[in-house]
N, C-alpha and C positions, 0 to 999 in steps of 0.2 A: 644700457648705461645707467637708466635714472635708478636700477635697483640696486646699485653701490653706493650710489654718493652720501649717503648718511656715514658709511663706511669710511667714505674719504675725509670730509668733513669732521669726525671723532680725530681721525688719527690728525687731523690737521690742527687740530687744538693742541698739542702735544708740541708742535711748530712754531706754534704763534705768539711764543716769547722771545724767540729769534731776530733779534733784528742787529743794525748793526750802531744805531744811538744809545740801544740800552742793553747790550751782552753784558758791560758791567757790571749795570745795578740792577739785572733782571734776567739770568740768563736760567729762563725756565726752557725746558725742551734739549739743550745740550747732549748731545749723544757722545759716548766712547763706543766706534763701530764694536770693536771687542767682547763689549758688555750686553749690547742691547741687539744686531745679527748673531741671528744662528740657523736660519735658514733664509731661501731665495724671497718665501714670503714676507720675512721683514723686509728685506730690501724693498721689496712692491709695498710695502707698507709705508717707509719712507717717501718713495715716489707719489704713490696716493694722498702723502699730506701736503707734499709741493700743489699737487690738482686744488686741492681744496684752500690753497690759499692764492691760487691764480681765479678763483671764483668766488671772490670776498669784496668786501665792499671799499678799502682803499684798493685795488687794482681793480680789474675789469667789472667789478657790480657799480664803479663810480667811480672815485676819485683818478684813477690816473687816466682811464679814457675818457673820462669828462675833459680832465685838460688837453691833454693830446685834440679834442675837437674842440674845443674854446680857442687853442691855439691857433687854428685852419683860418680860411676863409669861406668856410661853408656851415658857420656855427657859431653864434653871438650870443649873447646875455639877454636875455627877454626879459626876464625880472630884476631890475640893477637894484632893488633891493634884499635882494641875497647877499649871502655872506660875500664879506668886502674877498677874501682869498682868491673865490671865483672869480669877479670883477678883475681880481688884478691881473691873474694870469689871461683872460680873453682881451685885457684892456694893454700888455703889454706894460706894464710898473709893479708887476712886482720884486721881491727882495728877497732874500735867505730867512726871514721868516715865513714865509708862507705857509697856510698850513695844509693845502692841500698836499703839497711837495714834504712835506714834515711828516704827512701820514703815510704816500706810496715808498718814500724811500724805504724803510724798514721794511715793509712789507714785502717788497723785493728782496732783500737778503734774507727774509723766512724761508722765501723760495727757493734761492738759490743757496740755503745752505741744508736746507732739506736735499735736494741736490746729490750736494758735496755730502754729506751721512750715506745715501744710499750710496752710492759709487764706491767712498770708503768701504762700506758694508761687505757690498757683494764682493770687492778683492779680498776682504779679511777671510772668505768660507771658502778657498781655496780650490775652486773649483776649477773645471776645463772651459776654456774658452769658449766653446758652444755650451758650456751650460748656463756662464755666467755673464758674457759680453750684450745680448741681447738688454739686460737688464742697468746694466752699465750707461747702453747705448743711453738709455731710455731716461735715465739720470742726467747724462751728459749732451739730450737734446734740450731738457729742461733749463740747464745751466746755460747754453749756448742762446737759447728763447730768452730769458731775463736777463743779459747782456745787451744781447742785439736792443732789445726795448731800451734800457739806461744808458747805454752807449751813446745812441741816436737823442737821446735828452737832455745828460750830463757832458758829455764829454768824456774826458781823462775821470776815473773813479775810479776806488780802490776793486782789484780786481781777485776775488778767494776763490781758489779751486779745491779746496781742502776741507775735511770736515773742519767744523769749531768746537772742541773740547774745553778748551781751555780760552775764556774769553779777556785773558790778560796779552793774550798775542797779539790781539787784532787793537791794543789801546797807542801802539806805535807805529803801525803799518800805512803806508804811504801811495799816492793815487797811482794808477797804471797808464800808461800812454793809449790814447785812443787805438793810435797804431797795434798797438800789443792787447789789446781788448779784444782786436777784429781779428787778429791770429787766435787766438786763444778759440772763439764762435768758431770759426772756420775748420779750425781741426776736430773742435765737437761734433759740430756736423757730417765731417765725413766719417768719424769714426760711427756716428749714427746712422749713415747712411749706408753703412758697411753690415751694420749687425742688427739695425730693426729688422720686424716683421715688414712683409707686405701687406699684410693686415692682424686686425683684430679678432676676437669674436665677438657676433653680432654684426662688425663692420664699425665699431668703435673710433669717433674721429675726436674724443675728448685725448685721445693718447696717440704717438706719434708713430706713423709708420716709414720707412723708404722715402717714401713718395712723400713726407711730409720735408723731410730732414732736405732733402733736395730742394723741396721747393722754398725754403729758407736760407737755405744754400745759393739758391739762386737769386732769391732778394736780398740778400749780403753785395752780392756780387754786381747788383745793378746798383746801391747805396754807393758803393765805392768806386764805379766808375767802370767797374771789370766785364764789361758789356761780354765779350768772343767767352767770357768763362761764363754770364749772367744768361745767356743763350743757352750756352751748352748742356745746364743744367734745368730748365725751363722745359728745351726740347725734349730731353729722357722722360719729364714728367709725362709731356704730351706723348708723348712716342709709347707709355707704358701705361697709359691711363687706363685701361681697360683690367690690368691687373691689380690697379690698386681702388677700381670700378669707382672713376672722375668721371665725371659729365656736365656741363649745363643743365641744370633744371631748367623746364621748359618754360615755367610761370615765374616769374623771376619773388611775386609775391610769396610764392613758398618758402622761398629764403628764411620769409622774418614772420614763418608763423610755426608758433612754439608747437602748437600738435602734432607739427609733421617733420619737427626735429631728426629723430632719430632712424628714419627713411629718406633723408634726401643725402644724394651724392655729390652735390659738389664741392660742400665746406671741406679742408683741409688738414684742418684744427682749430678745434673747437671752448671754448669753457661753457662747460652744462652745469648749467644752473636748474636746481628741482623746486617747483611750485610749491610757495607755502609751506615753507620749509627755513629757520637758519639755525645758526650755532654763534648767537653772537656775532659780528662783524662776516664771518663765514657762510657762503651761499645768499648772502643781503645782495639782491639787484635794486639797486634803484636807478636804471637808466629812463625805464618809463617814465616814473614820474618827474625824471629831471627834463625830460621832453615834452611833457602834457599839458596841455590845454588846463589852464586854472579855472576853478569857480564853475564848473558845468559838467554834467555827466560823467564826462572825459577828463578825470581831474588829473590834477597831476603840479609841479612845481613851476614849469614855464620859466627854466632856466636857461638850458640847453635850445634856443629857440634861434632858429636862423636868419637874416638880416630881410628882407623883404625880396631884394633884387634876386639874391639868389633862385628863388621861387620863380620870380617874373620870367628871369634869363634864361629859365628852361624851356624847352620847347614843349607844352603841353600833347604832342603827337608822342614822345616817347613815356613807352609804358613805367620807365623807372620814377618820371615825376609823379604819379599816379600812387605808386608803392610807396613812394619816400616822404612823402606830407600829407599830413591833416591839414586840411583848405577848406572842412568847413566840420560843426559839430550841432552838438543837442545842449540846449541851455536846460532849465530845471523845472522849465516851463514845458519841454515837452517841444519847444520850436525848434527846429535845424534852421541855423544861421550859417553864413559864410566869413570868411576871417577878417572881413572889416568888422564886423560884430562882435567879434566874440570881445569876451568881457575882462580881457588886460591887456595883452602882448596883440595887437591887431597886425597879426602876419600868420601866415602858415607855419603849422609843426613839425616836427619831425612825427613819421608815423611808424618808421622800422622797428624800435622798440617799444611801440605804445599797443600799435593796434590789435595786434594779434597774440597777447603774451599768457595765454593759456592758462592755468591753476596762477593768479595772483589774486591781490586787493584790490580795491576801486580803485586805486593811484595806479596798477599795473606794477605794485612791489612783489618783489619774493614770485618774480616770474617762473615760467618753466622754457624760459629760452635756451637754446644753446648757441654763444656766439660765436660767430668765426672772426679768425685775426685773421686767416687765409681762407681764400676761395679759387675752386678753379678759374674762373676769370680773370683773379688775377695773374694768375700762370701765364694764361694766354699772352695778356698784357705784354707782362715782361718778355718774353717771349717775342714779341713784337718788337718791342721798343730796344733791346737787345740787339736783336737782328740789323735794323735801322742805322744802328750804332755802329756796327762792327764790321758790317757788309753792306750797309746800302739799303735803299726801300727797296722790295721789291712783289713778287705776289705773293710770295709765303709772310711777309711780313704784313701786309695789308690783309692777308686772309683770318689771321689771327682776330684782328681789331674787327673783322666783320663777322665771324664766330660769338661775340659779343654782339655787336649792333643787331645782329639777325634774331637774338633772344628779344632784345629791346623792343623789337617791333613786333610780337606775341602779345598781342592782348588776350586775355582768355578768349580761345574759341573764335577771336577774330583779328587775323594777320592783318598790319598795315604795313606800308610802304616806308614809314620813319622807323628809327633814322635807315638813311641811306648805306650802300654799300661805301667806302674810301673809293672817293674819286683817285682815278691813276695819274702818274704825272707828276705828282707832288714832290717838293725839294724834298733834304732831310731835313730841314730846319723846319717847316712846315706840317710836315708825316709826327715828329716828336712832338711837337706841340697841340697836334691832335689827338693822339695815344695819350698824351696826358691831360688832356681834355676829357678823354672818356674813361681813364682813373678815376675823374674828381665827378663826376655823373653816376658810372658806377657803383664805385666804392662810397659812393656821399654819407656822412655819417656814423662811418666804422673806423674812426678813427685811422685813415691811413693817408688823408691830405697836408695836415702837417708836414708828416715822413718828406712827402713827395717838396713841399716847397721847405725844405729844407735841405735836400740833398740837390736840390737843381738851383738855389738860392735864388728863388723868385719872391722873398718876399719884399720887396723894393716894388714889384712888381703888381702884386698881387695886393699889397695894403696900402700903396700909396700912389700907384699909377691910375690910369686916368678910367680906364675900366672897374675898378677896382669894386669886388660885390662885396667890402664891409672896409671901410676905410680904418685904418689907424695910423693915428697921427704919430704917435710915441714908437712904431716899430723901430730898432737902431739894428740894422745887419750886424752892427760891429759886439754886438752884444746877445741879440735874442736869439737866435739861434741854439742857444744851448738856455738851460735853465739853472738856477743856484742850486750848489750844495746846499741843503738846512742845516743854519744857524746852530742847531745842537748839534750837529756832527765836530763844527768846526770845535767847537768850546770842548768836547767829550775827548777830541785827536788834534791837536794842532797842524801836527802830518797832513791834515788835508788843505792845506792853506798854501798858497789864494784861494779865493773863491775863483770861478772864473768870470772871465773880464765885463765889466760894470756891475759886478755887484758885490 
């Protein structure tokens, strides 16, 4: 993979005037499929530029899974004198200006309309179904990916399945019903699910196979409540993991170490990011240093820096808290201190993006990670949780959750007895709120705790209950759950107005 991306990256310049605040007064990249396909290659060409801006620094090098984990409760502001934007969104006040949200929204319709070009494309060269649907798929998993993400954030948003040629179309065009968003994902998917590969070459998991489009397919369907469909696609994954070659890693540290990226099997999809390496805002990671330990060795900005409890609350017998925090470093003196010491944020770091990030800078920028949005574990998960749902606990649903726990207790080279197999017996109300206990253990960190307490509406719960591992006062159910339009959008389209509700 990593001997393309410079590849991806060029063509993704080409994209990156796309957006949907400035088609008016900036529409560089605009394609007429007509003018610009004339073979299957451009269409991959197109597709390739959507990659390269799903691996940029307003979406997953930074700004949108910054906030997506500022959002959580497994993820707080360490340095509150960072830009007031972050603060607001971790601190729940912010407003339609914000500028983190001002930066990812456009960037997502880069994506998604790179998309819609390829898709155009490949039907304009007239080809046969098996020459041309594959490619299609491949466009139409991308567009159903960058939905499912704004859906889950904004709400109701204007919803383009169409190239943009003409950027005088889209100055009238009016938001889409959530409803009608999550149809639209949903038929993408199975159409991708129809005509992907079962794999790549190499084994390529920066692009989407069968098995990926399902298993999206199946996190759709646990979002929306559709647990007997959320299962049934979950179990295909598992039931055929072996030909789309899914597995647990055995060292769950593997995961988050950039050298052994492009050998391990259980991420799902991925964004590969290459070491020392950008194009401008393009292949920029900065998640390290928004995680990092300031002022020592371990540098880094100490933004993205977790609440203390969080830390505490874990049980130090499971190998994931081990992988998932810096708890202690090297000051400049050459000492190794522990995190009362260290010299700002005195709490443990995140360590998933820091420790291991191959060809970067001393901050850990311009990594050579590849992240995953998806992981077999979380298959598994849902899968579980699914089952739970639709049928009941039972051993195949508890076997799932211990598929996991069983990884957890791998220390290198020396198995323990934590965590435990699921004790049997359990209510459902009980079994669910275990499974999603071991989501947020897990997945810590990779942006996908918000999702979770947003779609089960625990954060009543989780920011102002009595447990609570990072309190906030200002959370309003009736409002935070979804985030604002930006403020330009509304002034460029009035069509998009209201905002949604308190803001």
């Amino acid at each position: 993979m990593k001997n393309r991306i410079i590849k991806i990256f060029v063509i993704a310049i080409f994209f990156s005037g796309i957006g949907c605040a400035d088609l008016e007064e900036n529409p560089v990249g605009l394609l007429a499929p007509e003018g610009f396909f004339k073979t299957t290659k451009d269409v991959e060409s197109a597709i390739f530029g959507a990659y390269g801006v799903l691996a940029s620094e307003p979406l997953f090098g930074r700004q949108f899974a910054s906030a997506l984990m500022l959002r959580s409760d497994m993820v707080d502001i360490g340095n509150r004198s960072t830009a007031a934007e972050r603060v607001q969104v971790n601190d729940f006040n912010m407003d339609d200006r914000n500028g983190m949200v001002s930066r990812f929204w456009p960037a997502w319709y880069q994506v998604i309309n790179a998309a819609n070009a390829a898709e155009a494309g490949a039907i304009s060269l007239g080809l046969s179904e098996a020459e041309i649907n594959p490619y299609i798929a491949e466009a139409r998993f991308i567009r159903a990916f960058s939905y499912y993400h704004m859906v889950r954030v904004f709400g109701d948003l204007p919803y383009i399945d169409f190239a943009v040629s003409d950027p005088l179309a889209l100055t009238t065009i009016s938001k889409t019903s959530e409803a009608d968003i999550y149809t639209g994902i949903k038929a993408d998917l199975v159409f991708a699910k129809q005509w992907l590969p079962n794999s790549f070459v190499s084994d390529v998991r920066s692009r989407p196979t069968k098995g990926t489009a399902a298993s999206y397919l199946a996190s759709v369907h646990l979002t929306q409540g559709n647990y007997a469909d959320a299962y049934t696609e979950a179990k295909w994954v598992i039931d055929n993991r072996a030909t789309f070659n899914y597995q647990l890693e055995a060292d769950f540290q593997d995961l988050f170490r950039a050298d052994k990226a492009d050998a391990l099997r259980e991420p799902i999809f991925t964004f590969d990011f290459l070491g020392l390496q950008s194009l401008g805002s393009l292949n920029d990671d900065l998640m390290g240093p928004m995680a990092g330990v300031r002022n020592t060795p371990q540098l880094g900005f100490g933004v993205n820096v977790p609440a203390l409890a969080v830390y505490t609350t874990w049980n130090a017998l499971d190998y994931r808290r081990k992988v998932s925090f810096i708890d202690s470093t090297f000051l400049n003196n050459g000492q190794r201190v522990g995190y009362l010491n260290f010299p700002n944020e005195k709490r443990p770091h995140i360590a998933k993006w820091r420790r291991f990030p191959g060809r970067a800078n001393v901050d850990g920028r311009y990594s050579d990670f590849n992240y995953a949005d998806f992981r077999y574990a979380e298959v598994l998960l849902i899968a579980s949780e699914a089952l739970a749902e639709s049928a009941g606990v039972n051993a195949e649903a508890e076997g799932y959750v211990n598929q996991v726990r069983a990884r957890a207790r791998n220390w290198p080279g020396t198995p323990t007895a934590f965590p435990a197999n699921v004790a049997t017996g359990l209510s459902k109300t009980d079994f669910i709120n275990l499974v999603l206990e071991e989501r947020r253990l897990e997945l810590a960190f990779e942006w996908k705790r918000w999702y979770d307490i947003k779609r089960r509406k625990l954060g009543d719960v989780v920011f102002k209950g009595p447990g609570s591992l990072e309190p906030r006062a200002l959370f309003n159910s009736t409002r935070d759950y979804l985030m604002p339009l930006p403020a330009t959008e509304l002034i460029l389209n009035p069509n998009l107005l209201p905002n949604n509700p308190g803001y």
